[in-house]
Backbone as CSV, one residue per row, in Angstrom:
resi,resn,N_x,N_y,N_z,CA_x,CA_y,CA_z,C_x,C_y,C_z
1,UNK,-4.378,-14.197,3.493,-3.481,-13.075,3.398,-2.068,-13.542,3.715
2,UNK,-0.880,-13.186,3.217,0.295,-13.757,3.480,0.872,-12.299,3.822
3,UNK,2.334,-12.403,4.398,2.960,-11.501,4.903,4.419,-11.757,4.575
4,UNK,5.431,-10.690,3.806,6.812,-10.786,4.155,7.579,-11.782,5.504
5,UNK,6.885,-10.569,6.597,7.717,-10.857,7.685,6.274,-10.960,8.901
6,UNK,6.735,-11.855,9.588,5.772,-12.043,10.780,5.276,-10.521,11.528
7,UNK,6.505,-9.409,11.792,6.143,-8.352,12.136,4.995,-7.714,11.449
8,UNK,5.222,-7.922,10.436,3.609,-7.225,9.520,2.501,-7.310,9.692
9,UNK,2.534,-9.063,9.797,1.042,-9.604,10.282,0.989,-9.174,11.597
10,UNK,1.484,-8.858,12.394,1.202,-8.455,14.003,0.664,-7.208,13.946
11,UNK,1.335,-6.455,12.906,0.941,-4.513,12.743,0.046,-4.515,12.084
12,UNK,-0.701,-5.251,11.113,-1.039,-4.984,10.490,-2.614,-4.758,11.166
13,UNK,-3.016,-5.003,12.319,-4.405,-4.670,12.699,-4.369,-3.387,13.732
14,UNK,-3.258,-2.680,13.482,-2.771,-1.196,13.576,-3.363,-0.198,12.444
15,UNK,-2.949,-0.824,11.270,-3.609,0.099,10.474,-4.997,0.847,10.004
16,UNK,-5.107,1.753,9.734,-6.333,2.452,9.814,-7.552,1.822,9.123
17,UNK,-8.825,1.537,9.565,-9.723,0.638,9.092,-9.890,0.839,7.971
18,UNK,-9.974,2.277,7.185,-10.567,2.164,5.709,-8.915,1.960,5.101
19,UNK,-7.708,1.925,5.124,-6.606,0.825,4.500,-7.220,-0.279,4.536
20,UNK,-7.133,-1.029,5.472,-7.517,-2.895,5.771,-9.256,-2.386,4.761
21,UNK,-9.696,-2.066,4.565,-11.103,-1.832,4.158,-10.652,-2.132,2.397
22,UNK,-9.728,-1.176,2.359,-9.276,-1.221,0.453,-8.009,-2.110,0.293
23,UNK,-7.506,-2.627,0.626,-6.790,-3.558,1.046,-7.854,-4.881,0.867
24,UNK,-8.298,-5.175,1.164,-9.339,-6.299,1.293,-9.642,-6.258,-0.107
25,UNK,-9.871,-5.182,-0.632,-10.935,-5.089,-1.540,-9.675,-5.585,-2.632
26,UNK,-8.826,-4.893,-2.694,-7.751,-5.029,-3.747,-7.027,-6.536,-3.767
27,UNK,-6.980,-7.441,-2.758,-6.825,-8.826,-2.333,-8.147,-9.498,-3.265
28,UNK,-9.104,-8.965,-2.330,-9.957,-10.132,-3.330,-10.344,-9.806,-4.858
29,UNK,-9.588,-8.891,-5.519,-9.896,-8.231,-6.803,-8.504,-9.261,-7.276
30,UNK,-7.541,-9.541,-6.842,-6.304,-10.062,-7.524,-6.259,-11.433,-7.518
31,UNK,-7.434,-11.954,-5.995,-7.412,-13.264,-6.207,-8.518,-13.761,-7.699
32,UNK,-9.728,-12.950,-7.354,-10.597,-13.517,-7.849,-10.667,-12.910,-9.847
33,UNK,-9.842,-12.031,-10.230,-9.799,-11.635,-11.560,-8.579,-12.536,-11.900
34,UNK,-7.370,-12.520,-10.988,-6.100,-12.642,-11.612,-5.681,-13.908,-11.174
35,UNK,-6.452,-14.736,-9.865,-5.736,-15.979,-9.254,-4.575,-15.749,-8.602
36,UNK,-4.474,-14.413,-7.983,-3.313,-13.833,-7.460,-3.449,-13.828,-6.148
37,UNK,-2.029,-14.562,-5.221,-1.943,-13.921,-3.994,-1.199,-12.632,-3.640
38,UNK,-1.747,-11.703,-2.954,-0.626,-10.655,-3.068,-0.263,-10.817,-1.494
39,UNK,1.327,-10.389,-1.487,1.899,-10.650,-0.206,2.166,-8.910,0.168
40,UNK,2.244,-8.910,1.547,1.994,-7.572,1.997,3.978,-7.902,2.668
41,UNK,4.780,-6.872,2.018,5.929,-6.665,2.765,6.375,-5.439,3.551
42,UNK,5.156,-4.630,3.927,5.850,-3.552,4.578,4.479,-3.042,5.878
43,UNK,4.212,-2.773,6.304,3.321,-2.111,7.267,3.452,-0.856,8.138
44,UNK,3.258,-0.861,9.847,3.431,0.058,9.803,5.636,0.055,10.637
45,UNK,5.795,1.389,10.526,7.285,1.453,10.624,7.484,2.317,11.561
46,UNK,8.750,2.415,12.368,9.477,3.635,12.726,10.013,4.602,12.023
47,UNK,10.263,5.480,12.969,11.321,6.968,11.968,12.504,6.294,11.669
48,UNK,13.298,5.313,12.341,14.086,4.578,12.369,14.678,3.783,10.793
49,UNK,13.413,3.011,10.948,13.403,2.152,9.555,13.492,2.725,8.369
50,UNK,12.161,4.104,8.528,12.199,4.935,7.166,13.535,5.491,6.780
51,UNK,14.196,6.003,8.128,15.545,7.065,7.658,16.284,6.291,6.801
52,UNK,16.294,4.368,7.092,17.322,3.444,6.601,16.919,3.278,5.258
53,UNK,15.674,3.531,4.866,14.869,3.270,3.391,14.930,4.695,2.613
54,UNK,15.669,6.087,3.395,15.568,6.837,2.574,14.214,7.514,2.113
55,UNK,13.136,7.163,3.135,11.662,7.398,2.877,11.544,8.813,3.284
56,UNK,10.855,9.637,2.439,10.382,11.193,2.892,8.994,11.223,3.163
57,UNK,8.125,9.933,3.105,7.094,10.203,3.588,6.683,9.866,4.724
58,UNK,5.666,9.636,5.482,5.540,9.378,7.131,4.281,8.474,7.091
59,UNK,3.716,7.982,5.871,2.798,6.924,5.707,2.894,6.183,6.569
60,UNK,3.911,5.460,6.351,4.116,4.061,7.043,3.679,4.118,8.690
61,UNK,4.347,5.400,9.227,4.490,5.836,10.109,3.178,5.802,10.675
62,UNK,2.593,6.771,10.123,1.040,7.041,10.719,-0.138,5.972,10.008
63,UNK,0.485,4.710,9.933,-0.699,3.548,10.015,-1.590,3.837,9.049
64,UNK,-1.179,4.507,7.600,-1.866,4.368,6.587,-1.505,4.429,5.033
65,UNK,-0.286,3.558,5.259,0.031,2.686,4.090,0.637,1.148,4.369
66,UNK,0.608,0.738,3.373,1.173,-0.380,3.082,1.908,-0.715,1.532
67,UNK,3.291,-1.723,1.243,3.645,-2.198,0.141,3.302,-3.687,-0.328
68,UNK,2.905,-4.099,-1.146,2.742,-5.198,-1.502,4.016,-5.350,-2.588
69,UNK,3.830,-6.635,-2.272,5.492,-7.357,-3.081,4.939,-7.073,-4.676
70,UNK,5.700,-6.742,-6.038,5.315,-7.206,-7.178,6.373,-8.144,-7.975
71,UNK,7.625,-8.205,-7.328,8.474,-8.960,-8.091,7.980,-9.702,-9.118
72,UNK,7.108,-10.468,-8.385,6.724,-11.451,-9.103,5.559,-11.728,-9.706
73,UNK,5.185,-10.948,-9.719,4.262,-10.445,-10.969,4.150,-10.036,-12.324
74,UNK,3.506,-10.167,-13.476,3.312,-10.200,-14.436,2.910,-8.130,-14.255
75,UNK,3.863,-7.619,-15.287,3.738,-5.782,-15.072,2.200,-5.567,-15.655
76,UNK,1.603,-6.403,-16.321,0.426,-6.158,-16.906,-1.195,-6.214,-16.173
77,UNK,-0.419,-7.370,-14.901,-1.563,-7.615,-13.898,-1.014,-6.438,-12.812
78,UNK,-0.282,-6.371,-12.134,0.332,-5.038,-11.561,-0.501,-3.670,-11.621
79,UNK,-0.069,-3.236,-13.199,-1.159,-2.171,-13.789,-2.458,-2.208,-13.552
80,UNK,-3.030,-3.410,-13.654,-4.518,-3.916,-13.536,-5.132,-3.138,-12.484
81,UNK,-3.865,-3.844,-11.324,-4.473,-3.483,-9.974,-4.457,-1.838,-9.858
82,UNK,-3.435,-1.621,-10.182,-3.232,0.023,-9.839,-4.646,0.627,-10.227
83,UNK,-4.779,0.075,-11.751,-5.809,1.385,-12.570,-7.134,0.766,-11.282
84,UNK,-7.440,-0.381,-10.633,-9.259,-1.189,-10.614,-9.055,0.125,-9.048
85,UNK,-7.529,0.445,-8.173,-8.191,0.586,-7.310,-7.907,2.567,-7.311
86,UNK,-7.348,2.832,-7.864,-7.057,4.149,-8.160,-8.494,4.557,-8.715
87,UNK,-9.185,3.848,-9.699,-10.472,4.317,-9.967,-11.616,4.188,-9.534
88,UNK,-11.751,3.501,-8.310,-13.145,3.275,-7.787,-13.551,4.416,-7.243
89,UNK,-14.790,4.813,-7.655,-15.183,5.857,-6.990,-15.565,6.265,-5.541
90,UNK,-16.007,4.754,-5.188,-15.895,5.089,-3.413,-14.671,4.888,-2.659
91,UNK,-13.448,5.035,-3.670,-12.136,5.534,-2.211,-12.001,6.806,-3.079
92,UNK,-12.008,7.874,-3.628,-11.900,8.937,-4.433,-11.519,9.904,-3.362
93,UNK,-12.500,10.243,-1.448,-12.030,10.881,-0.866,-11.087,10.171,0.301
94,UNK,-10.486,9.205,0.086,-9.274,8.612,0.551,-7.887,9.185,-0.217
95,UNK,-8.344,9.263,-1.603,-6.952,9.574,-2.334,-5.767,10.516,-1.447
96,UNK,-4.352,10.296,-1.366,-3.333,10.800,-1.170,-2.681,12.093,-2.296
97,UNK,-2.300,12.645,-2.391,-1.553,13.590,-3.085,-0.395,13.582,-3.312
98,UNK,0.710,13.037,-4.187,1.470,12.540,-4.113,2.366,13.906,-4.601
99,UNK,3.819,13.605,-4.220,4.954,14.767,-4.826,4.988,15.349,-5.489
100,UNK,4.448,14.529,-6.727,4.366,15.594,-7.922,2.838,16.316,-8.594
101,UNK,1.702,15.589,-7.622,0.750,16.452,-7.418,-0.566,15.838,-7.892
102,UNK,-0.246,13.944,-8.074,-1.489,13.568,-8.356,-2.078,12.567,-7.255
103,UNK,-3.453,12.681,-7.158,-4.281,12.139,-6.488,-4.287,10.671,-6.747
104,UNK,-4.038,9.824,-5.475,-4.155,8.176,-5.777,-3.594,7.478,-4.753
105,UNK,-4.587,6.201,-4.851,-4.221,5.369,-3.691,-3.274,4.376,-3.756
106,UNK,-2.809,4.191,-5.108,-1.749,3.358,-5.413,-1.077,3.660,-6.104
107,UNK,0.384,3.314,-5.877,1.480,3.733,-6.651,2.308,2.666,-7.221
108,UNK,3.303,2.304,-8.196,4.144,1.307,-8.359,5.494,1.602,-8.634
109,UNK,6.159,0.981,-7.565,7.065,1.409,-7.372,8.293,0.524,-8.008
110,UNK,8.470,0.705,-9.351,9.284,-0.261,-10.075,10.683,-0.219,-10.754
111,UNK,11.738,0.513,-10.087,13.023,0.626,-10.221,13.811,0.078,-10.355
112,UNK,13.532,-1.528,-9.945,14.310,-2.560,-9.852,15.234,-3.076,-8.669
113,UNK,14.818,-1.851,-7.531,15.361,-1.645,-6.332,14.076,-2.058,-5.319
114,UNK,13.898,-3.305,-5.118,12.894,-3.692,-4.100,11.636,-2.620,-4.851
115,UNK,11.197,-3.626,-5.522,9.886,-3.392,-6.609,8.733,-3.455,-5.408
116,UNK,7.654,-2.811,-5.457,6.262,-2.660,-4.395,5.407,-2.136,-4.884
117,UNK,4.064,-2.612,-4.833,2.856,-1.440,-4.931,2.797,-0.702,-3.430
118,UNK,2.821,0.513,-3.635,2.501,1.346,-2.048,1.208,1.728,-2.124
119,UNK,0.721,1.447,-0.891,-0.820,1.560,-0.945,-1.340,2.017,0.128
120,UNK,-1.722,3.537,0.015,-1.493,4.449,0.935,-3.290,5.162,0.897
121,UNK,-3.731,5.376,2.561,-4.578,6.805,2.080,-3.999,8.236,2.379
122,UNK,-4.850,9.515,2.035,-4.937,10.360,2.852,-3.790,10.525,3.859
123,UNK,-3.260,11.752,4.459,-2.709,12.073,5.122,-3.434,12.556,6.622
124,UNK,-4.493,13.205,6.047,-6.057,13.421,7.659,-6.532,12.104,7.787
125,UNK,-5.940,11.088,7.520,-6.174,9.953,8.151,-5.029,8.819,8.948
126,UNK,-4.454,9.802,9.218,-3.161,9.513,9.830,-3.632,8.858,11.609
127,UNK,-2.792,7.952,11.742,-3.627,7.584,13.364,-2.620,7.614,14.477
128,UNK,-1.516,8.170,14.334,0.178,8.322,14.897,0.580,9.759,14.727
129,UNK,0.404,10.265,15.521,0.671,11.650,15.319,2.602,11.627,15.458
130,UNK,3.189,12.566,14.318,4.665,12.696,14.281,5.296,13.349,15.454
């Protein structure tokens, strides 16, 4: 597993077991289909950090998301990942609800402004109360 920043790897056994659970799963789906390492650049955060990122959600916060880097990735393997882990049927009652009202555990976040997959569950699985 690689990490952005050393802080990550320290938080990162903060996060809620079934994340690190699909997380795992989505690691060894990228190594072993795609020969991919995926690097994890975000974990968990302060109110602090988010206000500086402009974030309206509190994921980070409550220890159940994470971003993985895609810069550098091929947009076609990217997609891959999104659709293998958005569709498995045993995270289905993990799914999040996102802003505009769809169910899913991964998002891609590709603006060109610090590109990420966010990879989030559930909100009743929050482990940091606000």
């Amino acid at each position: 597993m690689q990490f952005k920043h050393e802080k990550d790897k320290m938080l990162f056994t903060l996060l809620h077991p079934v994340l690190i659970m699909i997380y795992a799963d989505l690691h060894w789906y990228a190594r072993s289909r795609h020969f991919t390492e995926l690097v994890i650049t975000e974990t968990v955060t302060t109110l602090e950090e988010d206000k500086k990122l402009n974030r309206t959600s509190s994921s980070h916060r409550q220890c159940r998301a994470i971003d993985i880097r895609t810069k550098d990735l091929d947009p076609f393997l990217v997609a891959d990942l999104v659709n293998y882990i958005n569709n498995k049927k045993e995270y289905k009652r993990f799914h999040y609800l996102s802003n505009n009202g769809q169910k899913r555990l991964a998002y891609w976040h590709n603006n060109g402004n610090g590109d990420h997959l966010h990879l989030a569950i559930h909100s009743q699985f929050g482990l940091v109360s606000e």
